[in-house]
N, C-alpha and C positions, 0 to 999 in steps of 0.2 A: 241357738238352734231351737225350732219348736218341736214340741212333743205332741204334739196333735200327725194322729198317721191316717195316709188319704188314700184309698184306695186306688189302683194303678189308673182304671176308667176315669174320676178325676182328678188326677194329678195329670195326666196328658193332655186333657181337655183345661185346664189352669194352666198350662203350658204354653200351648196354642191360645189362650185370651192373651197371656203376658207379650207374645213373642207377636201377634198382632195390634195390640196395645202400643208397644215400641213400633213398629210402622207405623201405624196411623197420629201418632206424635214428631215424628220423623217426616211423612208426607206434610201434614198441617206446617211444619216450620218451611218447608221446602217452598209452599206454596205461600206461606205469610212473609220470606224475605226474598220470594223471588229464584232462590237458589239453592241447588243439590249437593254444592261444596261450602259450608258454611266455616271448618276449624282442616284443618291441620288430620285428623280424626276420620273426616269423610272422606279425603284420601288426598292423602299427605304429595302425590307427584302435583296434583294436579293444582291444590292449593297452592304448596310454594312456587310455583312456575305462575299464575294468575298473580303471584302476590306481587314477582318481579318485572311483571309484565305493567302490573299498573302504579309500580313505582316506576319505571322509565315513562309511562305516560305523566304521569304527573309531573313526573321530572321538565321533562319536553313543555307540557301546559305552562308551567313558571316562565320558564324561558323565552314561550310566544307572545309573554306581555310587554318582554323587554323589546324584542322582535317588532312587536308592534309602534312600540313610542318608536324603533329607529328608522319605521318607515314614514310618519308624521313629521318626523325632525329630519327629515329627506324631501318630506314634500313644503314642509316647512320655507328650507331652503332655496326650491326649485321654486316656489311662489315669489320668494326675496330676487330671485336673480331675472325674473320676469318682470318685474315691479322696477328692479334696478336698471335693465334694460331699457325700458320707457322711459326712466326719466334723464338717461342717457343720453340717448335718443332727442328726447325733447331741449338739452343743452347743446347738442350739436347742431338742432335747428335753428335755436337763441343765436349760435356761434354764426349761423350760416346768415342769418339775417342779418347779422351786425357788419360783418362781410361786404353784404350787398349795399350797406348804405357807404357810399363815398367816403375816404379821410379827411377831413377840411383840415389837419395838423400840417407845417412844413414836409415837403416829403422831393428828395433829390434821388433822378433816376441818370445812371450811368452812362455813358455815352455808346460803350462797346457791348456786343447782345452774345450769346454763346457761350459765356465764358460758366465755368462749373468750381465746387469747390476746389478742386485741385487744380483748377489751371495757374500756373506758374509762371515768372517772369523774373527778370534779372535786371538787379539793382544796384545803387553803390554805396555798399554796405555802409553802415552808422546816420544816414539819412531821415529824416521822418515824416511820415504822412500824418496830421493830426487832426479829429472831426470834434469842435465845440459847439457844445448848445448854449453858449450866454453865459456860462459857469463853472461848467465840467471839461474838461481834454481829453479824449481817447488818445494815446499816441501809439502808432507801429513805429519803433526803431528797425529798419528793415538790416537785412542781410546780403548776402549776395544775389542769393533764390528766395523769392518768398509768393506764398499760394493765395489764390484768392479767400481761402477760411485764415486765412490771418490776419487778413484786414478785419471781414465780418468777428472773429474771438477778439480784437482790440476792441472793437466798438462793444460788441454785444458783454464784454466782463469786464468793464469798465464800470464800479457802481455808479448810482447817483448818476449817471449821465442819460441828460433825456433825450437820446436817440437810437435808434434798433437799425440794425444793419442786417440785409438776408438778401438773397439771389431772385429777382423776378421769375416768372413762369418763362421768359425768355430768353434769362441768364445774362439779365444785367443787373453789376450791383443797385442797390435802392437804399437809402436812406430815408428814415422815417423820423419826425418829431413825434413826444409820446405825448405834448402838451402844447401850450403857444406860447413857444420858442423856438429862433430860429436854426438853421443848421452853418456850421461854419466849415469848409475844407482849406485846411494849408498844408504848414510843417515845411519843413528845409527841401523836402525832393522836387526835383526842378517838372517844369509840365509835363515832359515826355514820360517821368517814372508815375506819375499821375494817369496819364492819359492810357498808359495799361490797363489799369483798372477802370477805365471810363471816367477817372475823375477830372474835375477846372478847379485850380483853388478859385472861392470865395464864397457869398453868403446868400443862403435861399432868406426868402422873403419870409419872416415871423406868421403862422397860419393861426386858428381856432380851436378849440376842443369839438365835438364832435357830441350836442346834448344826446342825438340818439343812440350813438353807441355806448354813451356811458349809464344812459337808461337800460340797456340790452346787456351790457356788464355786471347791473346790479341785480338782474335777471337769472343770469347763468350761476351768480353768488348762490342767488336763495335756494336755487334748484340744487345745488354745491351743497347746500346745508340739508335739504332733503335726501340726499342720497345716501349722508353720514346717520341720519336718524333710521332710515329706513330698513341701512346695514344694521342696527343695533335690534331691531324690532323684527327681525327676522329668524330668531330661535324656539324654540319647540321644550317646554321640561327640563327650562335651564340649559339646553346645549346649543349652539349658536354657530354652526356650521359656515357663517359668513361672517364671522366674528374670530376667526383661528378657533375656535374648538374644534376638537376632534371628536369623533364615535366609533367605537370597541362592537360590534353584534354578536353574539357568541350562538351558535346554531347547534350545536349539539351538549348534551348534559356533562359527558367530559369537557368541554372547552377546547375541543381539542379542532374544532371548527368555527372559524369565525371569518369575519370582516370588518377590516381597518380601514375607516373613513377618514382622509386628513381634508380640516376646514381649511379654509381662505381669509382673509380678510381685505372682503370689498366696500368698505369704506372709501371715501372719496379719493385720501390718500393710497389706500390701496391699488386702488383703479390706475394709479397714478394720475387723476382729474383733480389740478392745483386751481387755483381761485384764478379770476380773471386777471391781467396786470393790465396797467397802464387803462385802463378803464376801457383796451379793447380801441384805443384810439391808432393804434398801428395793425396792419393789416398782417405781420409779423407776429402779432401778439396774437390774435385771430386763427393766423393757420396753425400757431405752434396749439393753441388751444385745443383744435380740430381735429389736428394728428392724434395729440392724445385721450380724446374722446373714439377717434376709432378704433385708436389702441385698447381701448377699455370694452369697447363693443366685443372686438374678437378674445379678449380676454374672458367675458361674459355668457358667451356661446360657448368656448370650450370649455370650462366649467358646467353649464346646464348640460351638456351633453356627456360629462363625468359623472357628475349627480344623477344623471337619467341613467347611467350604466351600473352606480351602486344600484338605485331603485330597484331596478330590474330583478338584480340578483338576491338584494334581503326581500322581496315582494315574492322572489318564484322558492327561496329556503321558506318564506313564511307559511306557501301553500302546500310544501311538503310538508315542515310541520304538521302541519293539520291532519296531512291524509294521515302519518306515521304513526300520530295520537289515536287517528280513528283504527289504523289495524291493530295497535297493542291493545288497546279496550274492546277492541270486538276478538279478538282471541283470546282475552282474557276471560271476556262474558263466555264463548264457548265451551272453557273448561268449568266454568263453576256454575253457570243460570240453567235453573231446572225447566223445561219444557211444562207448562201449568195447563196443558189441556192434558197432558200423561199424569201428573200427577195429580188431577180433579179425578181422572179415571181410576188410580190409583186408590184413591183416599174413598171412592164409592164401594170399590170392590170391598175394602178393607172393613168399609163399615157393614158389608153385608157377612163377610166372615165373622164379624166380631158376633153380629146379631145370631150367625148360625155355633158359634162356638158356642155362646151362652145358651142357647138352647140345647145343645150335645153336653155341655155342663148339668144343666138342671138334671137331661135323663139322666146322667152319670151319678147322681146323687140318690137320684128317685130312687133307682136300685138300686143301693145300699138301706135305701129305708123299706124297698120290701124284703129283705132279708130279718131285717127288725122287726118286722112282722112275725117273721115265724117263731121268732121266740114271744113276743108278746101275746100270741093270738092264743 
């Protein structure tokens, strides 16, 4: 405690310097960080309610970057499945041209037209219909009833045997050589159990391989190979959305909001788009090709229209995000950021106080020192 005694005129006036001294220290930091709430101190609602305001914004901020990789690794995807399209697309054309050029292979067409896989006929059971290429035997031991896909499943899962059996566009059976060799039809069933199915025993004339189509085979291969690289080169930050990865989004700071992306795998395989066989020298190998190229087509499109419907949803959480970071930080700014043209005006008045205090100080003093006059004088 000091022992120095001030008279009451200045000790009110040192009162008033100290107590404007403290505001104009107080405005100057208001004005050099911006803000009226600086601790806990300045006012404690207003602090911790700003403090938790820009902890969920930050919070949120983290999160829009994960946000953002799973909308690149969305479009990531959605580029792979356009890219895989075309070149789908362009194997089904390869297919369609190899199509258009003629079979030169052996190839025996049925005598009877209409007939569909289940058409059925009566036999005498233990009999057999047998189709040889020069090597191989297909044989149907028939039964009582037996359907026209039982002949075609003898012929067609019979390995090693180079000839493809499938129904015309007209719906008569067809036999195809897959090479140049010929076709043989026998087996024990007499003509008439033959002649159901359209068939004559005996043997088509030995045909050719067919250079163009097995140029257009090696074709649809490389494109086959392209499809599988491109499924591979189609991921985004490690995630591979057309590779069976999957992707987790999490949209709010609890976790307690999210979206679960399950990948694919469109691989050549996947597609179920299998290599060419028979080098495309049957017109059977051709359509089955074909079908499953379209199969892949529509496979391709509803997937892009999946992918387009996560997009959708993490791209429109993405732009909430954003606004939801912009209201907690601007509500946050409104409890704590000092208005700086008030507080410029502030910090002017203050220094004009300060200036008039100190001069209400000096008189305050001066008089006491003409008091000390009259004893001195």
């Amino acid at each position: 405690m000091s022992n120095i005694t001030l008279s009451a005129g200045v000790r009110s006036n040192l009162i008033s310097l100290q107590q404007t001294a403290n505001l104009i220290a107080q405005t100057q930091s208001r004005l050099s960080t911006g803000k009226k709430v600086n601790s806990a101190l300045d006012n404690p609602i207003n602090f911790f309610t700003a403090s938790s305001l820009q902890s969920r914004a930050g919070d949120l901020t983290n999160l829009l970057d994960s946000v953002s990789n799973a909308v690149q690794t969305l479009q990531a995807a959605d580029n792979g499945i356009s890219s895989l399209t075309k070149l789908v697309q362009s194997a089904q054309a390869i297919a369609q041209q190899a199509q258009q050029s003629a079979a030169t292979t052996a190839k025996y067409t049925g005598t009877v037209s209409g007939l569909s896989a289940t058409s059925s006929f009566t036999f005498t059971a233990g009999k057999t219909i047998t189709v040889n290429d020069g090597t191989t035997t297909a044989t149907l031991t028939l039964a009582a009833t037996n359907t026209v896909q039982d002949l075609l499943d003898a012929v067609n899962n019979t390995g090693s045997l180079k000839v493809k059996a499938e129904l015309s566009s007209d719906g008569k059976v067809q036999l195809e050589a897959t090479s140049n060799n010929s076709i043989v039809i026998g087996g024990t069933a007499v003509a008439g159990e033959l002649g159901q199915y359209g068939l004559v025993a005996g043997t088509t004339t030995a045909g050719t391989v067919n250079s163009s189509r097995t140029a257009l085979a090696s074709q649809y291969d490389s494109l086959r190979a392209q499809i599988d690289q491109l499924a591979g080169d189609s991921g985004y930050n490690g995630v591979n959305l057309l590779n069976g990865d999957g992707l987790k989004v999490v949209f709010n700071e609890k976790g307690t909001s999210s979206l679960s992306i399950s990948g694919v795998t469109y691989n050549s395989a996947g597609l179920g788009v299998s290599a060419s066989t028979n080098s495309f020298q049957t017109d059977k190998d051709i359509n089955d090709a074909i079908g499953k190229l379209s199969t892949a087509l529509t496979s391709l499109r509803a997937q892009a229209s999946t992918f387009g419907s996560s997009l959708s949803v993490v791209q429109t959480r993405q732009d909430f995000t954003k606004a939801t970071i912009n209201t907690l930080t601007t509500g946050a700014d409104n409890l704590t950021l000092a208005d700086t043209n008030e507080e410029g005006a502030n910090l002017l008045a203050l220094q004009t106080r300060q200036s008039l205090s100190t001069t209400s100080l000096a008189l305050a003093a001066q008089a006491s020192n003409n008091v000390l006059k009259l004893f001195g004088g």
